[in-house]
C-alpha positions in Angstrom: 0.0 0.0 0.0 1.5 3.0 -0.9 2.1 5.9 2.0 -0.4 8.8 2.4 2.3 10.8 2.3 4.2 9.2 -0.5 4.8 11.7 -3.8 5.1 9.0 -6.2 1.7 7.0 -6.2 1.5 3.6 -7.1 -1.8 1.5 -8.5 -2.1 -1.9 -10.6 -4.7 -3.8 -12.4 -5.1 -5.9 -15.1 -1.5 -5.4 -15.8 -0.9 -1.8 -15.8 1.2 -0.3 -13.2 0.6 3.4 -13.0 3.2 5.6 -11.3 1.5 8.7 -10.1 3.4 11.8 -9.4 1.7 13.7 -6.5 3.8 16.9 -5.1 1.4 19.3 -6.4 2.5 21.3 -4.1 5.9 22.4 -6.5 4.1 21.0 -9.3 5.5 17.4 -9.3 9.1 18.7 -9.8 11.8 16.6 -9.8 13.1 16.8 -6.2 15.5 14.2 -4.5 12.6 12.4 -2.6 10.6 12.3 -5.8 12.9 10.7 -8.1 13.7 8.1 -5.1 10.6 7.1 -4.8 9.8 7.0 -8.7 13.2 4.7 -9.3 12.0 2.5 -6.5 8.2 2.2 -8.3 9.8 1.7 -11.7 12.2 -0.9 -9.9 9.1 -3.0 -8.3 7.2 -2.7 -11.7 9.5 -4.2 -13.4 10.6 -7.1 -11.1 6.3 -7.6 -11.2 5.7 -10.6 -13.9 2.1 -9.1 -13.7 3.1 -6.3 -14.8 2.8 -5.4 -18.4 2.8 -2.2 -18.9 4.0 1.0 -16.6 1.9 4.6 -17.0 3.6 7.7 -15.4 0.4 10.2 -14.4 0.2 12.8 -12.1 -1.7 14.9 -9.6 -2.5 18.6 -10.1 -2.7 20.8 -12.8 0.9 20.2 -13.9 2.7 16.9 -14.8 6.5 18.1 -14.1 7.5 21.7 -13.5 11.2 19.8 -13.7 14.3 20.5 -11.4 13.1 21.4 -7.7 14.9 24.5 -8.0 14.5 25.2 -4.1 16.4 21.7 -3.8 18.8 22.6 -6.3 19.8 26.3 -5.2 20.3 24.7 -1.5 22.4 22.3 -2.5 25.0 25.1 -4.1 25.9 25.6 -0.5 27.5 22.4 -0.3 29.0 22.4 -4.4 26.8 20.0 -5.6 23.8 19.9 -7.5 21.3 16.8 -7.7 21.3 16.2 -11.6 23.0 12.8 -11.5 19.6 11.6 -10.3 17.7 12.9 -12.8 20.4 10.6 -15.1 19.2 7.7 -13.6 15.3 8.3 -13.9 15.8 9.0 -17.8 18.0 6.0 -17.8 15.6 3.7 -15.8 12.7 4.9 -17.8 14.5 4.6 -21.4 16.0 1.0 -20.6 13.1 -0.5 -18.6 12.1 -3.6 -20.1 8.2 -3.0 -20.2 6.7 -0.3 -22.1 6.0 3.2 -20.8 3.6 5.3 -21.3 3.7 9.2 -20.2 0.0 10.9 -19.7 0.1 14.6 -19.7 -2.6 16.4 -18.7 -1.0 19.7 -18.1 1.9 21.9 -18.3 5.6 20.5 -18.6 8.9 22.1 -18.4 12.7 21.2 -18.6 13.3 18.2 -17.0 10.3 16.6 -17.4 10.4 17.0 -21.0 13.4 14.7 -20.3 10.9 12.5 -18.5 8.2 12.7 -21.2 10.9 11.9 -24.1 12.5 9.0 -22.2 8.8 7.3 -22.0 7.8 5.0 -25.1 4.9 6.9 -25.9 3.4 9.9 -24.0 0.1 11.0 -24.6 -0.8 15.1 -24.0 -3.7 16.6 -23.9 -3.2 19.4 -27.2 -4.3 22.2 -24.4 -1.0 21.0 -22.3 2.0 23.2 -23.2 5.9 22.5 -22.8 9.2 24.7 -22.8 13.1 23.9 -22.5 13.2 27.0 -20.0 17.0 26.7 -19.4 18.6 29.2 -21.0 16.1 31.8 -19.2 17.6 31.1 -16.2 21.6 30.6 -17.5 22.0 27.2 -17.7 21.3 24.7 -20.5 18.9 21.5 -21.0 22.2 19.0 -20.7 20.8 15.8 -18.9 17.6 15.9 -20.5 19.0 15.9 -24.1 20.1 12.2 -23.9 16.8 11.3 -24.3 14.8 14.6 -25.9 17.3 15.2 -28.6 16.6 11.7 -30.7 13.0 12.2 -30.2 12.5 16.0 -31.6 13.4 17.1 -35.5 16.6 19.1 -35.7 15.1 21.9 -36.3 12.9 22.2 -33.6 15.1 21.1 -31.5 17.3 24.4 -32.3 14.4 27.2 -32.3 12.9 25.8 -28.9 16.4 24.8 -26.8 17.6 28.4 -28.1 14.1 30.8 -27.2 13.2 29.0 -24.6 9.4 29.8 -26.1 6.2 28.3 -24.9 4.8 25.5 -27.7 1.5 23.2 -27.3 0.7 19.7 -27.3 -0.3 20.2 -30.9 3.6 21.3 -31.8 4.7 18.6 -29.3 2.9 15.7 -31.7 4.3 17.6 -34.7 8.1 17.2 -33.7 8.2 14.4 -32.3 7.9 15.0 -28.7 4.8 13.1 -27.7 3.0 10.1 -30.0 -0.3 12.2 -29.6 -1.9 15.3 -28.9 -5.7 14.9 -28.1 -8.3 17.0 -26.3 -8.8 16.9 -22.5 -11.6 14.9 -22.4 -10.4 12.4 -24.4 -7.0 11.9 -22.4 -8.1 8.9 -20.7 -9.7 6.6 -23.6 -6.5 6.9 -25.4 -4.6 6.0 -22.7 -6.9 3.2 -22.2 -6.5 2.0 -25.5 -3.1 2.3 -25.8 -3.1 -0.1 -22.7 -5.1 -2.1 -23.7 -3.0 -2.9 -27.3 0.0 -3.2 -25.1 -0.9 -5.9 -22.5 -1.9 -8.3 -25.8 1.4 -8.5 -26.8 3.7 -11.0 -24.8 6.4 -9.1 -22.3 9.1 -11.2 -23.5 8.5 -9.6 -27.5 8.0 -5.8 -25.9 11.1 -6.0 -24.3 12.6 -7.5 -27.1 11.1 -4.8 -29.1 12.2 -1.9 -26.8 15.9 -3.5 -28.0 15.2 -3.3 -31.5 14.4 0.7 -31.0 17.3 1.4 -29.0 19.6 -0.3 -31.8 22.3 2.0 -33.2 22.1 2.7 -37.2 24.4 -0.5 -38.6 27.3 0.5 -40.6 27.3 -3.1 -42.4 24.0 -3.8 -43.3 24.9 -7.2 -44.5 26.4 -8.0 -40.9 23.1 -6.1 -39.1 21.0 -8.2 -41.5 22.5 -11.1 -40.3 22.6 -10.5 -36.8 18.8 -9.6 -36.8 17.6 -12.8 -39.0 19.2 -14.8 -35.5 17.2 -12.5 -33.7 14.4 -13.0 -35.2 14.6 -17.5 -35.3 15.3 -17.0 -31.7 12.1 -15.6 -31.0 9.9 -17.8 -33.4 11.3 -21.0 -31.7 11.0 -19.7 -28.0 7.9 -20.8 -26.2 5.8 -17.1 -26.5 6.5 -17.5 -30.2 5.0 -21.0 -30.6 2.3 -20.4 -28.6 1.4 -16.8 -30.0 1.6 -18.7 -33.5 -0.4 -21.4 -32.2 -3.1 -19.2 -30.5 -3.3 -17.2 -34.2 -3.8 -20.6 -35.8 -6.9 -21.9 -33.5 -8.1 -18.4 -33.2 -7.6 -17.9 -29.4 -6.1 -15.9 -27.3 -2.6 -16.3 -26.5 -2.0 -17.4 -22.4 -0.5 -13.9 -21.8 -4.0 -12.6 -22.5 -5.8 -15.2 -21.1 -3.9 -14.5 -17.9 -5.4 -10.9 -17.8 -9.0 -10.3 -16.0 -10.5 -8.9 -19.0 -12.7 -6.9 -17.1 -10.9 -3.7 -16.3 -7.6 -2.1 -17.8 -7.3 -0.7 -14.7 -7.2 3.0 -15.9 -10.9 3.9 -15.3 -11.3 7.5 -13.9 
């Protein structure tokens, strides 16, 4: 059971583990204790065989404000500043083996752009908007750009990391920031149905999947082609691949949907 006084929130059913960020109070910015307790989430998730899929949500009207600047500027006194953290959230959530999903319902600034990028697919409300606020306040979006800079067209990437500028969920779609930009009230059914696509596919494949998307560009294709064709027999002949062909063939479900309770996906609001 998660503590009343916990800031990351955790909840799962039918296979859907959503991590809630709740310090609405700073507007779910990425403090020490936050990031903590959202590495520790991410860690149980994943070690969960239940657990299909993983949703980072939040409380409030904002989904990260990014660095807890209080944190941060206290933390001069002593010559450090807590960024290395933030490393290993976009690193956890980038490399977990399940897929992540990010739903934004509001605002989102610096690093949680970072945290928004380093999800799988991220879902914003087109009202939500977004800014690489940095260089307003003399320093630059470093950390963040391991996982924001493959996600955004160059070009964008330039004009919105240089101004600073404000940009919507519509603009966020458009480069690449977020898979989709949809209105308010239809945040939750897509997040539903996103879900609900992802827990039909075995967890073995999605993480093998999530490998195939994080594979550099090949400088012999020839060598890459063969190297993938193994990849591939591997997974026809293990034992999700002969039963997911199996299933196909007798028109059934496969067991890792059968194991579900098809009654909820666990993300009704």
């Amino acid at each position: 059971m998660t503590s009343p006084d916990a800031l990351v929130r955790v909840a799962t059913a039918r296979g859907v583990t959503t991590l809630t960020l709740d310090s609405p109070h700073n507007r779910n910015a990425l403090s020490t204790p936050l990031m903590t307790e959202l590495l520790a989430g991410l860690a149980a998730a994943i070690a969960d065989d239940t657990v299909r899929v993983i949703v980072l949500d939040h409380t409030g009207p904002v989904f990260c404000s990014g660095a807890d600047l209080k944190e941060t500027a206290a933390a001069y006194a002593s010559g450090t500043v807590p960024a290395a953290l933030l490393g290993d959230v976009l690193v956890a959530v980038r490399e977990c083996p399940k897929p992540v999903l990010a739903r934004v319902a509001g605002p989102a600034r610096a690093g949680g752009l970072g945290l928004i990028a380093a999800a799988d697919l991220a879902v914003c409300a087109a009202e939500a908007t977004f800014a690489f606020t940095e260089v307003r306040i003399g320093v630059i979006p470093a950390v963040i750009s391991a996982t924001v800079l493959p996600r955004l067209h160059s070009r964008a990437a330039a004009e919105l990391y240089l101004t600073g500028d404000t940009f919507d969920g519509l603009r966020a779609a458009e480069i690449g920031l977020v898979t989709a930009a949809v209105p308010t009230d239809e945040l939750n059914a897509v997040v539903r149905r996103y879900c609900d696509s992802l827990v039909r596919a075995a967890p073995a494949a999605l993480a093998g999947a999530k490998e195939l998307l994080r594979r550099p560009a090949a400088a012999d294709l020839r060598a890459e082609l063969a190297e993938l064709t193994t990849l591939s027999t591997r997974f026809f002949r293990s034992a999700d691949g002969v039963e997911g062909i199996s299933a196909f063939r007798e028109k059934r479900p496969p067991r890792w949907v059968a194991e579900l309770d098809s009654s909820s996906s666990g993300l009704d609001r």
